[in-house]
N, C-alpha and C positions, 0 to 999 in steps of 0.2 A: 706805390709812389709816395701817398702822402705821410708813412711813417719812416722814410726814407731820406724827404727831404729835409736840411736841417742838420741831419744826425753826425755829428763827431765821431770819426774812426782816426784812433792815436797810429802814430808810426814814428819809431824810433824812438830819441827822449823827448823829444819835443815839439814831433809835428802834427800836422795832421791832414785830411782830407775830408770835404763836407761837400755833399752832395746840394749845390743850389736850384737847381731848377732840369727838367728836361723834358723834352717834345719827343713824342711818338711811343711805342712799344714794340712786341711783335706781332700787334694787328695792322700797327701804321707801316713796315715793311712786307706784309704780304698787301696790303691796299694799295701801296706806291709801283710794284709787282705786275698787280691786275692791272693797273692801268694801260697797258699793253695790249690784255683781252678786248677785243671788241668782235661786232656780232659776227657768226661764222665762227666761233672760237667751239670743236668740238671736246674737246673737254679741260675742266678745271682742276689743279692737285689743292687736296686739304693743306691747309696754313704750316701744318709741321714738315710735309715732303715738302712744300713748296719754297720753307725757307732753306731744310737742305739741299735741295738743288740749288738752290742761289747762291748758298756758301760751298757745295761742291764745285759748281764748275762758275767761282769767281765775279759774278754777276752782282757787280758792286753798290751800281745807285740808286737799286731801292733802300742798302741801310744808311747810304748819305741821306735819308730821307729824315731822319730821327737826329737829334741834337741832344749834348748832354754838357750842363755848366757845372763848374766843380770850383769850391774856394780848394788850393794845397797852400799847405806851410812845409818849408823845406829846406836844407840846407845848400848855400849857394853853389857849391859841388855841382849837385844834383840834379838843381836846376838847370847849367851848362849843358846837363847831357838831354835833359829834358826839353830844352828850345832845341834840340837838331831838330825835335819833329814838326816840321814848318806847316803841317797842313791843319793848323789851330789857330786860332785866336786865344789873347792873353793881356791883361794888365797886371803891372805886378807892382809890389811897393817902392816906393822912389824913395832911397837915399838923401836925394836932392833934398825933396818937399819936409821929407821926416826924419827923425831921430830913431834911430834903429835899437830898438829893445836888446839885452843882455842878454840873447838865447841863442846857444853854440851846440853844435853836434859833438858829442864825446863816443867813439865805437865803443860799444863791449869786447871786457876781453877777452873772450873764446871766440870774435868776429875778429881778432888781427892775426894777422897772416902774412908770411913771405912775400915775396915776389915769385911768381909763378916761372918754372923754366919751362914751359911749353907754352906760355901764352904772356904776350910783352905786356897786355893791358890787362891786367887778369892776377890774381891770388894765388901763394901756391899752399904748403903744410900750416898749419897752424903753428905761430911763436910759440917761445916758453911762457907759464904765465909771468916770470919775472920781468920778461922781456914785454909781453903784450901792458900789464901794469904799468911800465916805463911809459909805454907810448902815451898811452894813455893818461898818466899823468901829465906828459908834458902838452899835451895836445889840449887837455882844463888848465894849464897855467899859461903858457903861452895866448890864451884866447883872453883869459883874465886880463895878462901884459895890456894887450893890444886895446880892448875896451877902456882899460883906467885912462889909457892914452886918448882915446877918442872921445872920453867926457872930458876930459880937461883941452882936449882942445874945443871944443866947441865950449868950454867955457871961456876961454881965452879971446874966443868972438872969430875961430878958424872958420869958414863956410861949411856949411853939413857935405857940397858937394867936394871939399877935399878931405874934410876929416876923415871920410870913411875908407882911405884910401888903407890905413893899415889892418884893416877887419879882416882876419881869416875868413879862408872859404866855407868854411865848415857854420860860419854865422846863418841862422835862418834870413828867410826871405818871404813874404805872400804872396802868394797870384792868385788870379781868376783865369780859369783858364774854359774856352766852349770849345767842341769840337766836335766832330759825325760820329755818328754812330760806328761806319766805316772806318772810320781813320783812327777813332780809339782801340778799336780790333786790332789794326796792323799796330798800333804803340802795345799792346798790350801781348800780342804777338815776338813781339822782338824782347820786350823789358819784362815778361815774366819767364825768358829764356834762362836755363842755367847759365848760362855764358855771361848775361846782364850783371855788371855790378849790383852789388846786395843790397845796397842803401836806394837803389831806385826801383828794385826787385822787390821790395817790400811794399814799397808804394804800390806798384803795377799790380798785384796779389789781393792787394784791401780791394783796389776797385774795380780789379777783374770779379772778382768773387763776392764782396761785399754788395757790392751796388750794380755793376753791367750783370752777372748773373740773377737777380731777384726781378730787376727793372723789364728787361728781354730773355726770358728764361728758353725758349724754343732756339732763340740765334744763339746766346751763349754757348748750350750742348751740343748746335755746330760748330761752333767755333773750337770750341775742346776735340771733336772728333776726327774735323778734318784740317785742322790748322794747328793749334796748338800741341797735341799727340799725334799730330799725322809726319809722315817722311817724305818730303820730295823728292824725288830719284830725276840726276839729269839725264840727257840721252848717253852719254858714255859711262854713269853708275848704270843704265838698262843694258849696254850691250857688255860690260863685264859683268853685271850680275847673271845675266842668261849664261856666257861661255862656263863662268864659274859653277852653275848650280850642271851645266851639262856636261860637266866633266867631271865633279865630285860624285855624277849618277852614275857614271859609267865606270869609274873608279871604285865604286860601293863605297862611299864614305857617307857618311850618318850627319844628319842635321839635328840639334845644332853642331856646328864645326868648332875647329881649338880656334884660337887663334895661328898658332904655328899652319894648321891646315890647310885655311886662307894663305898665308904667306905660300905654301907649298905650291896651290893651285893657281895663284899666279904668276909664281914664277912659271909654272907650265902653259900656260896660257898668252907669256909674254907678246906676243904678236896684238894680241887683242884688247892690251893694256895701253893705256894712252904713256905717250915719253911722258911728261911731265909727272905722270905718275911712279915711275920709277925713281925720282932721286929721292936720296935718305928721308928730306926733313918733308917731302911731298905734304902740305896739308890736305889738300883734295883727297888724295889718297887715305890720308887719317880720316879725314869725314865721310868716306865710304865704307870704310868700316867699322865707321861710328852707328852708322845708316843698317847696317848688316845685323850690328848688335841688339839694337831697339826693335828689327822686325825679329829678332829670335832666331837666324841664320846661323849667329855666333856666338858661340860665349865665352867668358875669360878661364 
């Protein structure tokens, strides 16, 4: 903990995340745990099964037991997606009070990318580099624009809380942000997903890995086994996963399957396939056989 606290991890060009302060480990979530036990209790699991049981079967507030304060720097994007997760506290820099420093996110250019056509919020092929360069140039001059514009108005005697009204998003911002132990699993859960935009993905990475794995090293490796790499299967991925694997057995078809295979075996199956599942662009259906792929059922 104490070479931990303090320490500066860079993210992007110019942010960063510092670990301020935090309460508990994973002795203070298996203590918060025991508390439960009392006398009559015939028996006790050691510290390691006991936190994977907690994190197996979702057993949440012994890790709201532990607390973790974090200074980020960040760019106001980012932040946007960052405040959905409302079960934190946070103060962040005020525009109002201060003068907002000359520091803008600029992507790199093998990080620009289409617009994705299977996914509306989401990235698709990587640009040309002429094309990614372009962006990227105008994305440092445009933020240059906007800034020359916002010292000269505040020198003009404009209020700092209207000057900053032209500042691109892409301008940094700081917060202090605290939160559970718990509830930084689930943010970190979600935002170190591939799915997650990249620029908050990176974030989520430093301090999954950096700091929540060194800090709680036994809850982290559940966290990794049964959440992060683990597959949820809902009740109707269970009932066409069973029809599916009992009829690819009775067919003799070999696992893992094509993809075509699957296609086959549900069309043969169709009774047992949900409707919603059958129209073209069905995404459930995509993420069932996303599901299929990661357990090694399928492959391309």
């Amino acid at each position: 903990m104490e070479s931990l606290i303090g320490k500066k991890f860079e993210v992007l060009n110019q942010g960063h995340v510092v670990l301020v302060d935090v309460m508990g480990d994973d002795q203070a979530v298996v203590d918060a745990a025991r508390t439960c036990y009392q006398k009559g209790t015939r028996h006790t699991s050691d510290n390691r099964n006991l936190i994977r049981y907690l994190m197996r079967h979702r057993h949440t507030s012994p890790f709201e037991s532990c607390q973790i304060k974090l200074h980020i720097k960040l760019p106001i994007f980012v932040e946007r997606q960052w405040a959905r997760h409302r079960t934190a506290g946070w103060n962040e820099v005020s525009a109002r009070y201060s003068e907002l420093p000359e520091e803008f996110y600029i992507p790199e250019e093998s990080d620009v990318c289409e617009q994705s056509s299977t996914n509306r919020q989401g990235r698709g092929e990587a640009l040309s580099s002429e094309q990614a360069g372009e962006f990227c140039q105008s994305v440092s001059d445009l933020a240059v624009s906007c800034f020359d514009q916002y010292h000269k108005d505040l020198e003009t005697g404009v209020a700092r809380e209207l000057a900053r009204i032209n500042l691109p998003l892409g301008t940094y911002t700081e917060k202090v942000w605290w939160i559970s132990l718990h509830n930084i699993l689930h943010f970190l859960g979600l935002r170190m997903d591939s799915h997650a935009q990249q620029e908050i993905r990176e974030y989520a990475t430093i301090i999954g890995e950096q700091i929540i794995a060194p800090l709680f090293p036994e809850v982290w490796q559940a966290f990794v086994d049964y959440r992060l790499n683990g597959t949820f299967l809902t009740g109707l991925d269970k009932k066409v996963l069973k029809e599916l694997l009992l009829l690819s057995h009775s067919e003799g078809m070999c696992i893992p399957m094509s993809l075509e295979d699957v296609g086959e075996v549900l069309r043969l199956i169709q009774d047992h396939v949900p409707e919603e599942w059958k129209k073209p662009a069905s995404r459930e259906a995509k993420e069932f056989t996303a599901k299929l792929e990661s357990m090694g059922i399928v492959c391309q």
